[in-house]
C-alpha positions as CSV (number, residue, x, y, z in Angstrom):
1,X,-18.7,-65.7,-34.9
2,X,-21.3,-64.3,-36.7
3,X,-24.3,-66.1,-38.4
4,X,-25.6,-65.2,-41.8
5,X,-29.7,-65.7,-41.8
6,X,-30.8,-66.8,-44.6
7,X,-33.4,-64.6,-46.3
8,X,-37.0,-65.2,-45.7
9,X,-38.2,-65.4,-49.3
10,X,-41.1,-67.4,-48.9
11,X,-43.7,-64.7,-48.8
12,X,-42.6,-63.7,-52.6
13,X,-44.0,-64.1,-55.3
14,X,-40.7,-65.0,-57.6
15,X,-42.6,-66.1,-60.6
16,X,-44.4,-62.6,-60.8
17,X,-41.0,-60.8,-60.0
18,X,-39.6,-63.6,-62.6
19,X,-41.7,-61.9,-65.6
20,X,-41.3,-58.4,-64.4
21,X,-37.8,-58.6,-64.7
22,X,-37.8,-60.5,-67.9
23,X,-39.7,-57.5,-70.1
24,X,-36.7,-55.6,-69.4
25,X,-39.2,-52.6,-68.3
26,X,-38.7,-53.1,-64.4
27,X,-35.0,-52.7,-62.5
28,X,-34.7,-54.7,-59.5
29,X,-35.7,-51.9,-56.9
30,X,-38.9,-51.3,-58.8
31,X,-40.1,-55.0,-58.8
32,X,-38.8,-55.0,-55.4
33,X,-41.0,-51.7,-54.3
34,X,-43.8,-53.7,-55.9
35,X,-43.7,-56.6,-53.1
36,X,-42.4,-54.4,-50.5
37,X,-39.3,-56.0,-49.9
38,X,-35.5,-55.0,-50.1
39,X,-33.6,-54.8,-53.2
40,X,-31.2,-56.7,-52.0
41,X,-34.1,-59.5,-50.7
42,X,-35.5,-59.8,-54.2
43,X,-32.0,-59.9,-56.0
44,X,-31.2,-62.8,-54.0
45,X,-34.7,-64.4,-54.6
46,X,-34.1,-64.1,-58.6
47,X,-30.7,-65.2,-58.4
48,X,-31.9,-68.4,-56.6
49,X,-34.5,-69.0,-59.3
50,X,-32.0,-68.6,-62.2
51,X,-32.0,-65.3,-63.3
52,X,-29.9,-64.0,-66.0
53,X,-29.3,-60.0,-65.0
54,X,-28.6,-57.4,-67.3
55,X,-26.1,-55.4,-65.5
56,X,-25.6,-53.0,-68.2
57,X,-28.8,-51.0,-68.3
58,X,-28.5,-47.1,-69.8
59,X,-31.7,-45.1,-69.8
60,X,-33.3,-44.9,-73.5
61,X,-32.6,-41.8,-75.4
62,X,-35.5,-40.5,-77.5
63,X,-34.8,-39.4,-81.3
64,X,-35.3,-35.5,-80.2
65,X,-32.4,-35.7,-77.5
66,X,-30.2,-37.8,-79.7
67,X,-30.6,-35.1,-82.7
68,X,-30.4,-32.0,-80.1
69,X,-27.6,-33.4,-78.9
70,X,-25.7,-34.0,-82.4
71,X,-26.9,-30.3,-83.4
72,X,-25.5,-28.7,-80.2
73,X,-22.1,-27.8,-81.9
74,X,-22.8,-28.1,-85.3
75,X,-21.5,-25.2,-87.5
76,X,-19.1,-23.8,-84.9
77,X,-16.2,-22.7,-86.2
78,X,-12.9,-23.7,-84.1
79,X,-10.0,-21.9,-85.0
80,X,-6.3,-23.9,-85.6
81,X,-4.9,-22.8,-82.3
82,X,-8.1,-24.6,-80.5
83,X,-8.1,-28.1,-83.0
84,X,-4.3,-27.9,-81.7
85,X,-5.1,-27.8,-77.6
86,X,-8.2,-30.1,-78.2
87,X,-5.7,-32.4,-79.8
88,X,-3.0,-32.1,-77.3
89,X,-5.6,-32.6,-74.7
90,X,-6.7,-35.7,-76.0
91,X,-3.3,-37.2,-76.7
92,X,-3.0,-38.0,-73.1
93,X,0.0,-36.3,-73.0
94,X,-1.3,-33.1,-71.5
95,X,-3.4,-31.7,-68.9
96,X,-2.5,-27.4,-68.7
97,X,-1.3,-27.8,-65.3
98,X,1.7,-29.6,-65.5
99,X,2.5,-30.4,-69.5
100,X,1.3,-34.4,-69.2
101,X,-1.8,-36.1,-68.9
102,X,-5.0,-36.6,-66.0
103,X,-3.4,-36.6,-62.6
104,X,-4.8,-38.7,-59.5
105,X,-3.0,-39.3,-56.0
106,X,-1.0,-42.3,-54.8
107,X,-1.7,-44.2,-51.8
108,X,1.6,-43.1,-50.5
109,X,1.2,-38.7,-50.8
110,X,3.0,-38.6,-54.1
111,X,1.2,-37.4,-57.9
112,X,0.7,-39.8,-60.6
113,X,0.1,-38.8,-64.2
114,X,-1.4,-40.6,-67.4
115,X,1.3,-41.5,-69.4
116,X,0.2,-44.9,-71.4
117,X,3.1,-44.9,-73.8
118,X,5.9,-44.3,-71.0
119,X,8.3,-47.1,-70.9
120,X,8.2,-47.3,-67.1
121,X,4.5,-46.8,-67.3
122,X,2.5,-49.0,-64.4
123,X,-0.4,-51.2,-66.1
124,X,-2.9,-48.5,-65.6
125,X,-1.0,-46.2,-67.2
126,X,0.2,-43.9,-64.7
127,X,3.7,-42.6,-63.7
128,X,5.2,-40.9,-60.5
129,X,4.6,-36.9,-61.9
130,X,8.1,-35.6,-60.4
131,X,9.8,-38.9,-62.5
132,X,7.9,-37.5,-65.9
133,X,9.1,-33.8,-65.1
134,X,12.7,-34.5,-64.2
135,X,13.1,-36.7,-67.1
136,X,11.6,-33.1,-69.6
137,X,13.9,-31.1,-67.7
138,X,17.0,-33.2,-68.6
139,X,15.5,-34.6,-71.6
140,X,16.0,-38.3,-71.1
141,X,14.5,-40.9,-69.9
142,X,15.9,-42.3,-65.8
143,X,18.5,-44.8,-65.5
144,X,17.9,-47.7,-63.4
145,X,20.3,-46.2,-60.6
146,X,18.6,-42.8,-60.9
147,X,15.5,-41.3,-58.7
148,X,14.4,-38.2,-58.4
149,X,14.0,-36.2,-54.8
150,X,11.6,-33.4,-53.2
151,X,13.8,-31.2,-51.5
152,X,11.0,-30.1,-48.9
153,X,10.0,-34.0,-48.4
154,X,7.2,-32.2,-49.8
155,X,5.6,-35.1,-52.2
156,X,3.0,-33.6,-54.0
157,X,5.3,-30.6,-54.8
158,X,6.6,-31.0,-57.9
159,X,8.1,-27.9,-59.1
160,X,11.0,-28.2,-61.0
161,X,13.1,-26.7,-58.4
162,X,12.1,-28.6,-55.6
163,X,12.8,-31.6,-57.8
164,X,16.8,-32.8,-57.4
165,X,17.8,-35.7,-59.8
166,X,19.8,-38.1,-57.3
167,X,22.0,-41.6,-57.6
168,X,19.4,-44.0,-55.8
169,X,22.4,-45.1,-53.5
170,X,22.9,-41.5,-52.5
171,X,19.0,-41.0,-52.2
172,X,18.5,-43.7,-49.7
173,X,22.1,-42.6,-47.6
174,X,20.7,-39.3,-47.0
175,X,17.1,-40.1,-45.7
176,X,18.7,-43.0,-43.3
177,X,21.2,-39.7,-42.2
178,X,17.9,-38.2,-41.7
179,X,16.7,-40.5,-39.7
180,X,19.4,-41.6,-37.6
181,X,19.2,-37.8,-36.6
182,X,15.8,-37.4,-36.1
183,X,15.6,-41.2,-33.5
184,X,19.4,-39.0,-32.0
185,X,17.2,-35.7,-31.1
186,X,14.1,-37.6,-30.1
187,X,15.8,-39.8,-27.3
188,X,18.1,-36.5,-26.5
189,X,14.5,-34.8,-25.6
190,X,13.2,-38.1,-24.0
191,X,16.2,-38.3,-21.9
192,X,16.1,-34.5,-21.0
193,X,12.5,-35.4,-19.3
């Protein structure tokens, strides 16, 4: 069993590091550079003594940064075709690479996509990428009973022709076929040895 020690704050000077922190000048690290302590040390010792913190600190931007930065595309001209892809872009309905929105992997080797308005949509928005394509190609949404499959057991390939719309029932007969194969050729080479 481990012990936690509790940290040695007596050789601070809280009430110093109190005021610092309250001007709203000073992060944390800086007061803590100050005593020559850890960051983590003199979080704990203002936390003990009450401190509010401000989690949310963003570096100041001066007037000339906020104006360059408001001037930098000022008076260029986008043509129709470009307000259209910026649009599209934005609607979170497209990304260029596949038709639909930001993609990001799953835990389990498959593609989601950002698809906020999707019926089936998880909480954070995203779908399984092969459901969203299957369902353009045939142009309907997935019944219940319906999944779709990666030929190649390929997951993250999801080109429309490695993408076969299944029966779930059908789906999960032919991977336990699979499998039952796959256990029959592994104790066939086991018993070969």
């Amino acid at each position: 069993m481990v012990k936690k020690h509790k940290q040695d704050t007596s050789l601070l000077n809280v009430e110093e590091a109190l005021k610092l922190y309250a001007t709203g000048k000073y992060t944390i690290q800086q007061i803590a550079d100050l005593q020559y302590v850890s960051a983590g040390k003199m979080y704990y010792a203002l936390r003990d003594a009450g401190c509010k913190f401000i989690h949310t600190r963003r570096k100041a931007v001066s007037p000339e940064e906020r104006l360059h930065r408001s001037l930098a595309n000022k008076g260029k001209i986008i043509s129709e075709e470009q307000r259209r892809l910026i649009s599209e872009r934005n609607s979170c309905n497209y990304n260029g690479l596949n038709g639909y929105g930001h993609t990001k992997n799953h835990n389990r080797g498959y593609v989601l996509v950002y698809v906020p308005k999707h019926p089936r949509a998880h909480k954070d928005g995203y779908l399984m990428l092969h459901t969203v394509l299957m369902e353009r190609k045939i142009g309907r949404y997935l019944k219940d009973d319906e999944v779709v499959h990666h030929i190649n057991h390929n997951r993250t390939d999801n080109r429309i022709e490695n993408l076969l719309l299944m029966k779930k029932r059908e789906h999960m007969s032919m991977h336990m076929k699979e499998r039952h194969a796959e256990r029959k050729n592994h104790a066939e080479i086991n018993h070969h040895r």
